[in-house]
C-alpha positions as CSV (number, residue, x, y, z in Angstrom):
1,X,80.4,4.7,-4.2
2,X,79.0,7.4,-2.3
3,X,79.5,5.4,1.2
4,X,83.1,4.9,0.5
5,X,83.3,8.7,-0.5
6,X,81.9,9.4,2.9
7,X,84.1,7.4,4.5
8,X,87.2,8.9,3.1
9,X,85.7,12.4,3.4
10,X,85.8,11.2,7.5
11,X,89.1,9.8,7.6
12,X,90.7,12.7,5.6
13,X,89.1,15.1,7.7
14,X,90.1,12.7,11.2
15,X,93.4,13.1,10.0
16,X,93.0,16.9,9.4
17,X,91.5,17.6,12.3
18,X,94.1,19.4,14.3
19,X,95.4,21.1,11.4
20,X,92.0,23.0,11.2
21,X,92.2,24.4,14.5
22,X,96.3,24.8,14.9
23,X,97.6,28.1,15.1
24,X,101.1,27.1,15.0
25,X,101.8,28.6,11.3
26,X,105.4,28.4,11.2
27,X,105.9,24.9,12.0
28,X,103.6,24.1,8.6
29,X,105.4,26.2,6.6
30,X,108.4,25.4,7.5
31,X,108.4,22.4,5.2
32,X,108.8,25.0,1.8
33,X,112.3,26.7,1.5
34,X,111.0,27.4,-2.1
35,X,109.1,31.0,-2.0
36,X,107.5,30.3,-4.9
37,X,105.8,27.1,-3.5
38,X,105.0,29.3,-0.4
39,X,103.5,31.8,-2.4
40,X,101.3,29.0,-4.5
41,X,100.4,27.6,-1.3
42,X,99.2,30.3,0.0
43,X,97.3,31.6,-3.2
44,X,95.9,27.8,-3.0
45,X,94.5,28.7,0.4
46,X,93.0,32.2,-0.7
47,X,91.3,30.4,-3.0
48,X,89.8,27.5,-0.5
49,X,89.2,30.6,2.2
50,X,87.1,32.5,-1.0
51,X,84.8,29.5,-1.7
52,X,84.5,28.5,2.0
53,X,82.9,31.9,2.5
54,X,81.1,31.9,-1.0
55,X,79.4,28.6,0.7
56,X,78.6,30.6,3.8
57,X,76.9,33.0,1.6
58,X,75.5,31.2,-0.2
59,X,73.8,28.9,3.2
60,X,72.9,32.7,4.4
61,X,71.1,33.6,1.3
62,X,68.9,30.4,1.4
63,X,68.8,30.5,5.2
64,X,67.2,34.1,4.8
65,X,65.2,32.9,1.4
66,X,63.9,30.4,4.1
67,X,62.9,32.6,6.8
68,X,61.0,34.7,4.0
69,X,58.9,31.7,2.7
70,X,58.3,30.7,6.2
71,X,57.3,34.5,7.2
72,X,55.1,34.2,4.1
73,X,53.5,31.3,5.2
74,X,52.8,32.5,8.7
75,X,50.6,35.6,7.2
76,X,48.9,33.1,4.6
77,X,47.6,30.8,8.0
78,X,46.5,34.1,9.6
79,X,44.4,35.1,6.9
80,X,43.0,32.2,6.3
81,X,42.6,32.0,10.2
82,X,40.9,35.4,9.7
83,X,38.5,34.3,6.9
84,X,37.4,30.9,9.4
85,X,36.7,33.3,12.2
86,X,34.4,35.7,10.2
87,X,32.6,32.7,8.6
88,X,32.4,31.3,11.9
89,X,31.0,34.6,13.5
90,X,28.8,34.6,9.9
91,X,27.7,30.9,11.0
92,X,26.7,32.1,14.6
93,X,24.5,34.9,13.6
94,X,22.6,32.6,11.1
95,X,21.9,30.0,13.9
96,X,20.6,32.9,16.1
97,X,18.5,33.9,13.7
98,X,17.6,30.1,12.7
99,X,16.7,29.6,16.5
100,X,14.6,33.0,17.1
101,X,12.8,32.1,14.3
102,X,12.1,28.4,15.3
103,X,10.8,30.0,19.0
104,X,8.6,31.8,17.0
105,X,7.1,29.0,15.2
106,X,6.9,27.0,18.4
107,X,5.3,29.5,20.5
108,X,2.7,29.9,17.2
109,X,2.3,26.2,16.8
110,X,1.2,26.0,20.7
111,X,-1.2,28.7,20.2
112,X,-2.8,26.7,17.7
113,X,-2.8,23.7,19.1
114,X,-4.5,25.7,22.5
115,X,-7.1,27.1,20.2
116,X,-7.4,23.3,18.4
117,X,-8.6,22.2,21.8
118,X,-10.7,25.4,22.6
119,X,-12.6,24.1,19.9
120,X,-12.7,20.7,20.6
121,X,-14.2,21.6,23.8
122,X,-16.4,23.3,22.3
123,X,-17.5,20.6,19.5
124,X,-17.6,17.9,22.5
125,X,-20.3,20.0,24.5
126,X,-22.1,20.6,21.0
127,X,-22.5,17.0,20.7
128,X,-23.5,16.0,24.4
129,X,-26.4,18.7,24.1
130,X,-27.4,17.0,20.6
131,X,-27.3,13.8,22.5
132,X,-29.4,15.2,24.7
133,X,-32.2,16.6,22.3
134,X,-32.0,13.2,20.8
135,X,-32.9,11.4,23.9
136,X,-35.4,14.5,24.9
137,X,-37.1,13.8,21.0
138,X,-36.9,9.8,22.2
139,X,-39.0,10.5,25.0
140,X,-41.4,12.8,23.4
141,X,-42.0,10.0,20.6
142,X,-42.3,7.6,23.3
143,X,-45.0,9.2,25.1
144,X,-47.1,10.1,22.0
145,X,-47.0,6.7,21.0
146,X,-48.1,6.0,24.8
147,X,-51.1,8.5,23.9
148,X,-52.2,6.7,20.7
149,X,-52.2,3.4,21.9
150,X,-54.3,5.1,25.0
151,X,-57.1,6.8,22.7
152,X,-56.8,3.2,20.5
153,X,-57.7,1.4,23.5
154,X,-60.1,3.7,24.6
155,X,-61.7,3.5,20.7
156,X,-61.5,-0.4,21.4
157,X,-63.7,0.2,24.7
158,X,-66.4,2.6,23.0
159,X,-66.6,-0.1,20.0
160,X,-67.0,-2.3,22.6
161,X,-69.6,-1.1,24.4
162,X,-71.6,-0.1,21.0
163,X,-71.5,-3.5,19.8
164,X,-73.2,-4.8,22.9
165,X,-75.5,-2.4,22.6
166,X,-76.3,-2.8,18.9
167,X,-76.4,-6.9,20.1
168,X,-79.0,-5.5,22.9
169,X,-80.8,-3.4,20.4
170,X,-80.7,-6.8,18.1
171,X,-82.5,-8.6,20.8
172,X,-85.1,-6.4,21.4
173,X,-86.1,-6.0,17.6
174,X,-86.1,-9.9,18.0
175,X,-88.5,-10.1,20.7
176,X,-90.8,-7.7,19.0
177,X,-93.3,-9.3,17.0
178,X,-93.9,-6.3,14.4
179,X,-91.7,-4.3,12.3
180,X,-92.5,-0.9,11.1
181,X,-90.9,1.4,8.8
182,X,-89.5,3.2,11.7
183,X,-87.7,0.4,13.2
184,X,-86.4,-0.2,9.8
185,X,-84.9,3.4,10.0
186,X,-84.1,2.8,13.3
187,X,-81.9,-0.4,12.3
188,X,-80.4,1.0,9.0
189,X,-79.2,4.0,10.8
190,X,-77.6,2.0,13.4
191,X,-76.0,0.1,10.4
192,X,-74.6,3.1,9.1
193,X,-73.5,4.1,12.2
194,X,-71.6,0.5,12.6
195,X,-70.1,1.4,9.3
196,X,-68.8,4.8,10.5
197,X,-67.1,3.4,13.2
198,X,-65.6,0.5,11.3
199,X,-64.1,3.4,9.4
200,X,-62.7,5.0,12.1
201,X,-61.5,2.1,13.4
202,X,-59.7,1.4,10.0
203,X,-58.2,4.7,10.4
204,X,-56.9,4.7,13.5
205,X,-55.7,1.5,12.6
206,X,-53.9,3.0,9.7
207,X,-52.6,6.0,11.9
208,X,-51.2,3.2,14.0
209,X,-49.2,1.4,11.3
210,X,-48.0,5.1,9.5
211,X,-47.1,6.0,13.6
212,X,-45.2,2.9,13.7
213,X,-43.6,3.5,10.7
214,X,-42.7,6.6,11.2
215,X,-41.1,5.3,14.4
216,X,-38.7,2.6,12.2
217,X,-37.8,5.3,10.4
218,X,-36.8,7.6,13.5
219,X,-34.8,4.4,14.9
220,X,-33.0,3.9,11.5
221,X,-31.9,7.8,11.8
222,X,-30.7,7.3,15.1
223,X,-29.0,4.5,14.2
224,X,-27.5,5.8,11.6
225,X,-26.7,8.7,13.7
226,X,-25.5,6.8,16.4
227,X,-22.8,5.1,13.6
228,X,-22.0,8.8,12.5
229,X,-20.9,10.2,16.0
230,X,-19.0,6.7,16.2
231,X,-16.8,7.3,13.1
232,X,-16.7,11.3,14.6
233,X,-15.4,10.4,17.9
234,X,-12.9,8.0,16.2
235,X,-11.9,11.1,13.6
236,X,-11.6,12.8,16.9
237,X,-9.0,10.3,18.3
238,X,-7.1,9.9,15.3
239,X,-6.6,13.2,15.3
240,X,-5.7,14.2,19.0
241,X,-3.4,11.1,18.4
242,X,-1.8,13.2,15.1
243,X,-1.7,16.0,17.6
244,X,0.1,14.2,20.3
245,X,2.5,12.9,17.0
246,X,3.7,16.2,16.6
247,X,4.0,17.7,19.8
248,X,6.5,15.0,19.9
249,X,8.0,15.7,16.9
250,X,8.3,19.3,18.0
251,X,10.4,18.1,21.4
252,X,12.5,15.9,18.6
253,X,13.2,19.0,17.2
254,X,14.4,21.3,20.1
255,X,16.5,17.8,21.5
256,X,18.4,18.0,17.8
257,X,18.7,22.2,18.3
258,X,20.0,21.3,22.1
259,X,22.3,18.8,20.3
260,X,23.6,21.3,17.6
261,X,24.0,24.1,20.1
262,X,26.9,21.8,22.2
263,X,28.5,20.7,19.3
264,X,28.7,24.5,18.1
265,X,30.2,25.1,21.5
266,X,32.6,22.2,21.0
267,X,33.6,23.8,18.4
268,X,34.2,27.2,19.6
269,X,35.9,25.4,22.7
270,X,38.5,23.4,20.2
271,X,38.7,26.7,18.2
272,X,39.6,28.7,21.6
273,X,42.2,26.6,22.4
274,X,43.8,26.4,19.0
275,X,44.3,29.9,19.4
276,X,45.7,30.0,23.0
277,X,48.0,27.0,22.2
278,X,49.3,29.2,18.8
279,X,51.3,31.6,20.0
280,X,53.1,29.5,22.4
281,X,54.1,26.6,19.8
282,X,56.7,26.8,17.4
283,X,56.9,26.6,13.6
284,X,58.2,23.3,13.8
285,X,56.0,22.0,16.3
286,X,53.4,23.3,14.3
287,X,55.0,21.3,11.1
288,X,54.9,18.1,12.9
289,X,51.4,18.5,14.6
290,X,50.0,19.3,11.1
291,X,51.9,15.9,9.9
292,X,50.5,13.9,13.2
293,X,47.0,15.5,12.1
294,X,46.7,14.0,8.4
295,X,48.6,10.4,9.6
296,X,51.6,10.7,7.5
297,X,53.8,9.1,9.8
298,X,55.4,7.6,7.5
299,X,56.8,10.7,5.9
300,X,57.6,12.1,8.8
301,X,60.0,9.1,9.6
302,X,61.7,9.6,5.9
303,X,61.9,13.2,6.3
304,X,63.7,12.7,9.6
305,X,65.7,10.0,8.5
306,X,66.7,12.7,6.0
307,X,67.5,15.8,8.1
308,X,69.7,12.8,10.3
309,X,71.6,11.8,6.9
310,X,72.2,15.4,6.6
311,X,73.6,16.1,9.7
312,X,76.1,13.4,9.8
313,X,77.4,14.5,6.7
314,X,77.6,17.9,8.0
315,X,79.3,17.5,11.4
316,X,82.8,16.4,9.9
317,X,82.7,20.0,8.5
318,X,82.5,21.6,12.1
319,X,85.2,19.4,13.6
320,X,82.8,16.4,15.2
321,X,83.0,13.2,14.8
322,X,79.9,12.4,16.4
323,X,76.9,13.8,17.4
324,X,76.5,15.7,20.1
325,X,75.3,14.7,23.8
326,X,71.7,16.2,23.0
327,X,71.6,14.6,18.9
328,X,68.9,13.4,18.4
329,X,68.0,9.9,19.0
330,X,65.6,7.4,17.3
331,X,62.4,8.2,19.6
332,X,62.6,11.6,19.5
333,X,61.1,14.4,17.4
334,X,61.2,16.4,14.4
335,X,61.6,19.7,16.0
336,X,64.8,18.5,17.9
337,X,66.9,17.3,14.7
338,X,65.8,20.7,12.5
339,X,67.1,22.6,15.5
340,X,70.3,20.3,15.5
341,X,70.6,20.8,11.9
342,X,70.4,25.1,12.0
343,X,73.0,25.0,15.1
344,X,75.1,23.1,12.5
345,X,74.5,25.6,9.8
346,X,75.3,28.5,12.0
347,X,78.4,26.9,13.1
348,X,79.7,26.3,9.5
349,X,78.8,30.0,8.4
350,X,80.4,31.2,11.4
351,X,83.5,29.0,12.1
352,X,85.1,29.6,8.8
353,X,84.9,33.4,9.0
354,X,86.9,33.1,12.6
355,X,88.9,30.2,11.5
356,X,90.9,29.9,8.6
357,X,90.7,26.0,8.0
358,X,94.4,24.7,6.0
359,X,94.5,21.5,3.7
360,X,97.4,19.3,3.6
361,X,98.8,18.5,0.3
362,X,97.4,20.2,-3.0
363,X,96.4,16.8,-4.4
364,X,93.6,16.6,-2.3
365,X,92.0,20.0,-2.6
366,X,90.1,19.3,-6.2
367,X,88.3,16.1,-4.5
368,X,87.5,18.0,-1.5
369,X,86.0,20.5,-2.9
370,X,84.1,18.4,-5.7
371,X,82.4,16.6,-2.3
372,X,81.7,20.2,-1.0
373,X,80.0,21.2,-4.3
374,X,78.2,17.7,-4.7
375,X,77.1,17.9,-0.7
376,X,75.6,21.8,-0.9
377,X,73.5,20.4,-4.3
378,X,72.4,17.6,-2.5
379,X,71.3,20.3,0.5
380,X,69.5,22.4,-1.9
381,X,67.7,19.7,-3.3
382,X,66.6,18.0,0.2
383,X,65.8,21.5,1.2
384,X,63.3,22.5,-1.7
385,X,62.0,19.2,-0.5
386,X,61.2,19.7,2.8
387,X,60.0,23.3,1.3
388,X,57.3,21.3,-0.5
389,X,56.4,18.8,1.8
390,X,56.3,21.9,4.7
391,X,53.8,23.9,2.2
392,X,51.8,20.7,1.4
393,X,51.6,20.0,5.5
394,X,50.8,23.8,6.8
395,X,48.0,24.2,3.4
396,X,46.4,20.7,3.4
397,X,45.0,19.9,6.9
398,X,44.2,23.3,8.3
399,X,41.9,24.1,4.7
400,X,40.4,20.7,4.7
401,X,39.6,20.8,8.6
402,X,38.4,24.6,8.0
403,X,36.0,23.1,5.1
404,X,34.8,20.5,6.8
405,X,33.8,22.1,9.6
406,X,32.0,24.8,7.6
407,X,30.2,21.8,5.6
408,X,29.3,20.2,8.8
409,X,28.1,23.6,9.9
410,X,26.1,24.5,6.9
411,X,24.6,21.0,6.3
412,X,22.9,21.1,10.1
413,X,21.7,24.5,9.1
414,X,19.8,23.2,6.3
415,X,18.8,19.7,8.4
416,X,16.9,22.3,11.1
417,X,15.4,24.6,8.4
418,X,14.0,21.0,6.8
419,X,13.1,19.5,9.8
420,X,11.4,23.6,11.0
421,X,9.4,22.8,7.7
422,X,8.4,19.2,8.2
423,X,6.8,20.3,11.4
424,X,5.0,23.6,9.7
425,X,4.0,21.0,7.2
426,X,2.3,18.5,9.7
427,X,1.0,21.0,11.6
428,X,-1.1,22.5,8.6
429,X,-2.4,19.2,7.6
430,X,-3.5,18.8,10.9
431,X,-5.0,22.0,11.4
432,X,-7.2,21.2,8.2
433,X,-8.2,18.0,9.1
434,X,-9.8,19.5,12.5
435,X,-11.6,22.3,10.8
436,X,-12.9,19.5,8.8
437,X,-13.6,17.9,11.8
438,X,-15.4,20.2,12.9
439,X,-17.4,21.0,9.3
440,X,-18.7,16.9,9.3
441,X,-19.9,18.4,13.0
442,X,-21.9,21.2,12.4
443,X,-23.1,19.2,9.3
444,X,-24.8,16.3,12.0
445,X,-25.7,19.1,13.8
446,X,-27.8,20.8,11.3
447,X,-28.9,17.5,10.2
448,X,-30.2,16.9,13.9
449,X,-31.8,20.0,14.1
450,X,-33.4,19.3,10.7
451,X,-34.7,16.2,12.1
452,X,-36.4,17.3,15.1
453,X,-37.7,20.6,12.6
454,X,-39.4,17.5,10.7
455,X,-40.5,15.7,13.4
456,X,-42.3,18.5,15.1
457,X,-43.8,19.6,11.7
458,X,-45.4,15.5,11.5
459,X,-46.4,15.9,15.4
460,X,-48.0,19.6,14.7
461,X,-49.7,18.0,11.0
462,X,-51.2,14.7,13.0
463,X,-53.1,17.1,15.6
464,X,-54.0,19.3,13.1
465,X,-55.4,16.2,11.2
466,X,-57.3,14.7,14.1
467,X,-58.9,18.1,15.1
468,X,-59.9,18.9,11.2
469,X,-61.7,15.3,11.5
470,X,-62.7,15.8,15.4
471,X,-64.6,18.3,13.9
472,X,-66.1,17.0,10.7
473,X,-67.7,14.5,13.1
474,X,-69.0,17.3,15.1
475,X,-70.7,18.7,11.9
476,X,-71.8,15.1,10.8
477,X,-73.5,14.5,14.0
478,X,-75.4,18.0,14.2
479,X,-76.4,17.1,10.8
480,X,-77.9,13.8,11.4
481,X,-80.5,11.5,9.7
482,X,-82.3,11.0,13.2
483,X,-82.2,14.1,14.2
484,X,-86.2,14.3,14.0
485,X,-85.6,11.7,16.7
486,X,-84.6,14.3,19.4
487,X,-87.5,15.7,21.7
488,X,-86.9,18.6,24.2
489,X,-87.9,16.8,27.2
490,X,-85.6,13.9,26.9
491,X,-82.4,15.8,27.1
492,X,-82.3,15.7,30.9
493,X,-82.4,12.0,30.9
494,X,-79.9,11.7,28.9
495,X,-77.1,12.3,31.4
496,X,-78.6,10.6,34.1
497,X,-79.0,7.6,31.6
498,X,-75.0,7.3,30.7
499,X,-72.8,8.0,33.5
500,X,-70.4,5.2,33.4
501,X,-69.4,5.6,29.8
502,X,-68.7,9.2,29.5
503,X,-66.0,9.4,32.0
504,X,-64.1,6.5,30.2
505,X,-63.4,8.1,27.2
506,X,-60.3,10.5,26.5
507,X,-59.9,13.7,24.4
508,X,-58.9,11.8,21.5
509,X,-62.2,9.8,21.4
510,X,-64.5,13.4,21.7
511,X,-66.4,12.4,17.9
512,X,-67.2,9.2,20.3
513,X,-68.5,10.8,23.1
514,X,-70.4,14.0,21.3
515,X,-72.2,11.2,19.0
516,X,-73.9,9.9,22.6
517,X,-76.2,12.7,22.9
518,X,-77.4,12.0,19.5
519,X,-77.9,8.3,20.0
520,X,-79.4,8.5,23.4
521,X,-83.2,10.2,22.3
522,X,-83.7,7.0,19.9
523,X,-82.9,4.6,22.6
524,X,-84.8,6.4,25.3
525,X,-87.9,6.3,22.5
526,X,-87.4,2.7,21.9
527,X,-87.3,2.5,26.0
528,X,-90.4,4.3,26.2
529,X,-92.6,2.1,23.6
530,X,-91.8,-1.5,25.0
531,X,-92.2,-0.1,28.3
532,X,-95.7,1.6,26.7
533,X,-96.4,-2.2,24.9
534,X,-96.1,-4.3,28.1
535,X,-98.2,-1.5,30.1
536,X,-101.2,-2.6,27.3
């Protein structure tokens, strides 16, 4: 029903075309010879002129009430454009203080890491001089065991040479057909003496094995040493490799800052340009590039669908039957049919002030202006609308992109102040596990030191042990049963008698060699009787 009002609406005003812009009054009144129907026409088109301009009014009323929402509009989007740009300048000073604080941290995390390798210097030339003791304590155990197997050879030697002599001594008692008393004392002192060296021997014997213990034990140390700067060194790896870890981690870090910074200049780029490109763009452009920015194509399509069904139904008002040369055409935008649709406006509010349009016949005035009433509801309802949809397109993108970016901002904020923490974090542990480190290193250290404390305390206790019985030999010598045996005149002899087995012995062996003295008046007595027995 509405097409074929349209349709009629056309014809009629086809038909009345000319009559709205003829001037020629007197050729249509010049149908009514009655006054009074002159006078009721002409009161009839009063009447039409009166609500013609009561619809021009009323168009100018919501034309301005337009222009007031749309000025409101405007100064809502620059304070909100006002509030973005202070939380943006609020967002820039943060960062600069995020990043001086984060060059801080590096610089202080470097220092460390420079003194964390000061110390491992430090800690490796520790350990290369306690290899060094080590080896030098090696050596000195090696060569004091070369000593005590000298003086236990040279012990062998003297035992040696007193057995053959005690054999020789054996031989002559043999060959001697008598025995006195004093060769009885002569034998049981040599027995005693043959049981005071078996004693010694049995105790060097026994120094020997405690020496050779004592050496096991020293080996099982090192070793065991040894395995402890093993599982040091390989602390020490792990840990220049966590080093190495985080220094990495660190250039991780100022990659994601370098990241963040361009994408904050991004940012301010697309933001700079927004701001150039504002003042030279339109409302309406601005309408449609809000609508092309949240996708709705769709009801960008309706609503210019719309303002085109509008606009035909408004150009048989202003004399056209069709659209202009420049209408509007399928492919082209919004902003050219709304500015179609004002120039229409404007010519209906003011063509019928200039023009006074006439109707035909009476009859057809009550339809017409039913259409007219039925048209300007159907252009306030279309307009409050496109009010809405307007409001909803300026509001919707603009505050969403504007929180968005301010989420984006805000949640990379927090991503470097946890990342700036992650690093702190690693960097503590690792600090702690060097000074531990370097705790289990002074710990072997004082361990070593210990060691060779002990060792030099055994070495020191041994010769103090060997002189103590050094001299109790000296004092059991002097204080010998055969001492009786000695005669002053012999003592001469006694050098020139033993020259090849004095010079063979060592310092270890001096009991040994201050015992020959003693032993050598007997023997030159016994030399002197067979000599005096074969001389009778």
């Amino acid at each position: 029903m509405n097409r074929v009002k349209e349709w009629e609406f056309k014809a009629h005003g086809i038909e009345l075309e000319e009559e709205f812009y003829s001037f020629d009054y007197a050729e249509e009144f010049s149908g009514y010879r009655d006054p009074n129907e002159l006078l009721a026409a002409l009161k009839q088109k009063e009447e039409e002129v009166i609500l013609a301009a009561e619809l021009g009014n009323a168009l100018l009323l919501e034309n301005r009430q337009l222009k007031e929402e749309n000025d409101k509009l405007h100064e809502q989007y620059s304070d909100k454009l006002e509030e973005l740009e202070q939380d943006r300048h609020e967002l820039r000073v943060k960062l600069e203080g995020c990043r001086t604080t984060w060059e801080s941290q590096v610089t202080e995390l470097e220092r460390d890491v420079q003194d964390l390798t000061t110390q491992k210097d430090k800690l490796s030339q520790a350990l290369s001089e306690a290899e060094r003791s080590r080896t030098r304590a090696q050596q000195e155990n090696a060569e004091q065991n070369h000593r005590l197997r000298e003086q236990l050879s040279t012990a062998l030697e003297v035992e040696r040479v007193l057995t053959a002599e005690l054999h020789a001594l054996k031989q002559g008692l043999r060959e001697q057909s008598h025995s006195s008393s004093q060769d009885e004392e002569l034998v049981s002192a040599m027995k005693e003496q043959v049981a005071c060296l078996s004693q010694k021997k049995m105790a060097l014997e026994q120094r020997l094995e405690a020496v050779c213990q004592e050496n096991a034990s020293l080996r099982e140390s090192l070793a065991s040493l040894h395995t402890r700067l093993a599982l040091q060194e390989e602390r020490g790896l792990l840990q220049s490799q966590q080093l190495a870890e985080a220094q990495r981690e660190v250039e991780a870090s100022r990659g994601r800052n370098q990241q963040l910074q361009e994408q904050v200049e991004e940012l301010q780029e697309e933001i700079s340009l927004q701001e150039s490109g504002r003042g030279e763009v339109s409302l309406l452009s601005e309408l449609e590039q809000s609508l092309s920015n949240m996708g709705w194509s769709q009801d960008k399509e309706q609503v210019r669908e719309e303002v085109l069904s509008i606009l035909k139904l408004l150009l048989p008002l202003t004399g056209q039957e069709k659209m202009p040369g420049d209408a509007p055409r399928q492919d082209e935008s919004l902003d050219a049919t709304l500015v179609l649709l004002r120039s229409v406006a404007h010519k209906l509010a003011h063509g019928q002030e200039l023009n006074a349009p006439i109707v035909g016949s009476p009859c057809e005035n009550p339809g017409l202006i039913q259409e007219l009433r039925d048209q300007n509801s159907k252009l306030m309802e279309e307009n409050s609308q496109l009010k809405l949809r307007v409001e909803s397109c300026q509001e919707g993108p603009l505050v969403q992109q504007a929180i968005r970016d301010r989420d984006e901002a805000i949640a990379k904020k927090n991503a470097m102040e946890a990342e700036l923490l992650r690093s702190k974090n690693d960097m503590m542990s690792l600090n702690n596990q060097l000074l531990e480190a370097i705790q289990r290193k002074l710990e072997l250290s004082q361990e070593l030191e210990a060691w060779q404390d002990d060792i030099q305390i055994i070495i020191n206790q041994q010769l103090k042990s060997q002189q103590q019985q050094a001299e109790l030999a000296q004092k059991k010598t002097s204080t010998d049963r055969l001492s009786f045996l000695r005669r002053p005149s012999s003592t001469p002899s006694i050098t020139s008698r033993r020259p090849s087995s004095s010079p063979s012995l060592s310092s270890v062996s001096s009991c040994s060699s201050e015992r020959t003295p003693a032993q050598a008046p007997w023997k030159d007595w016994l030399k002197r009787g067979k000599m005096g027995q074969h001389g009778n």
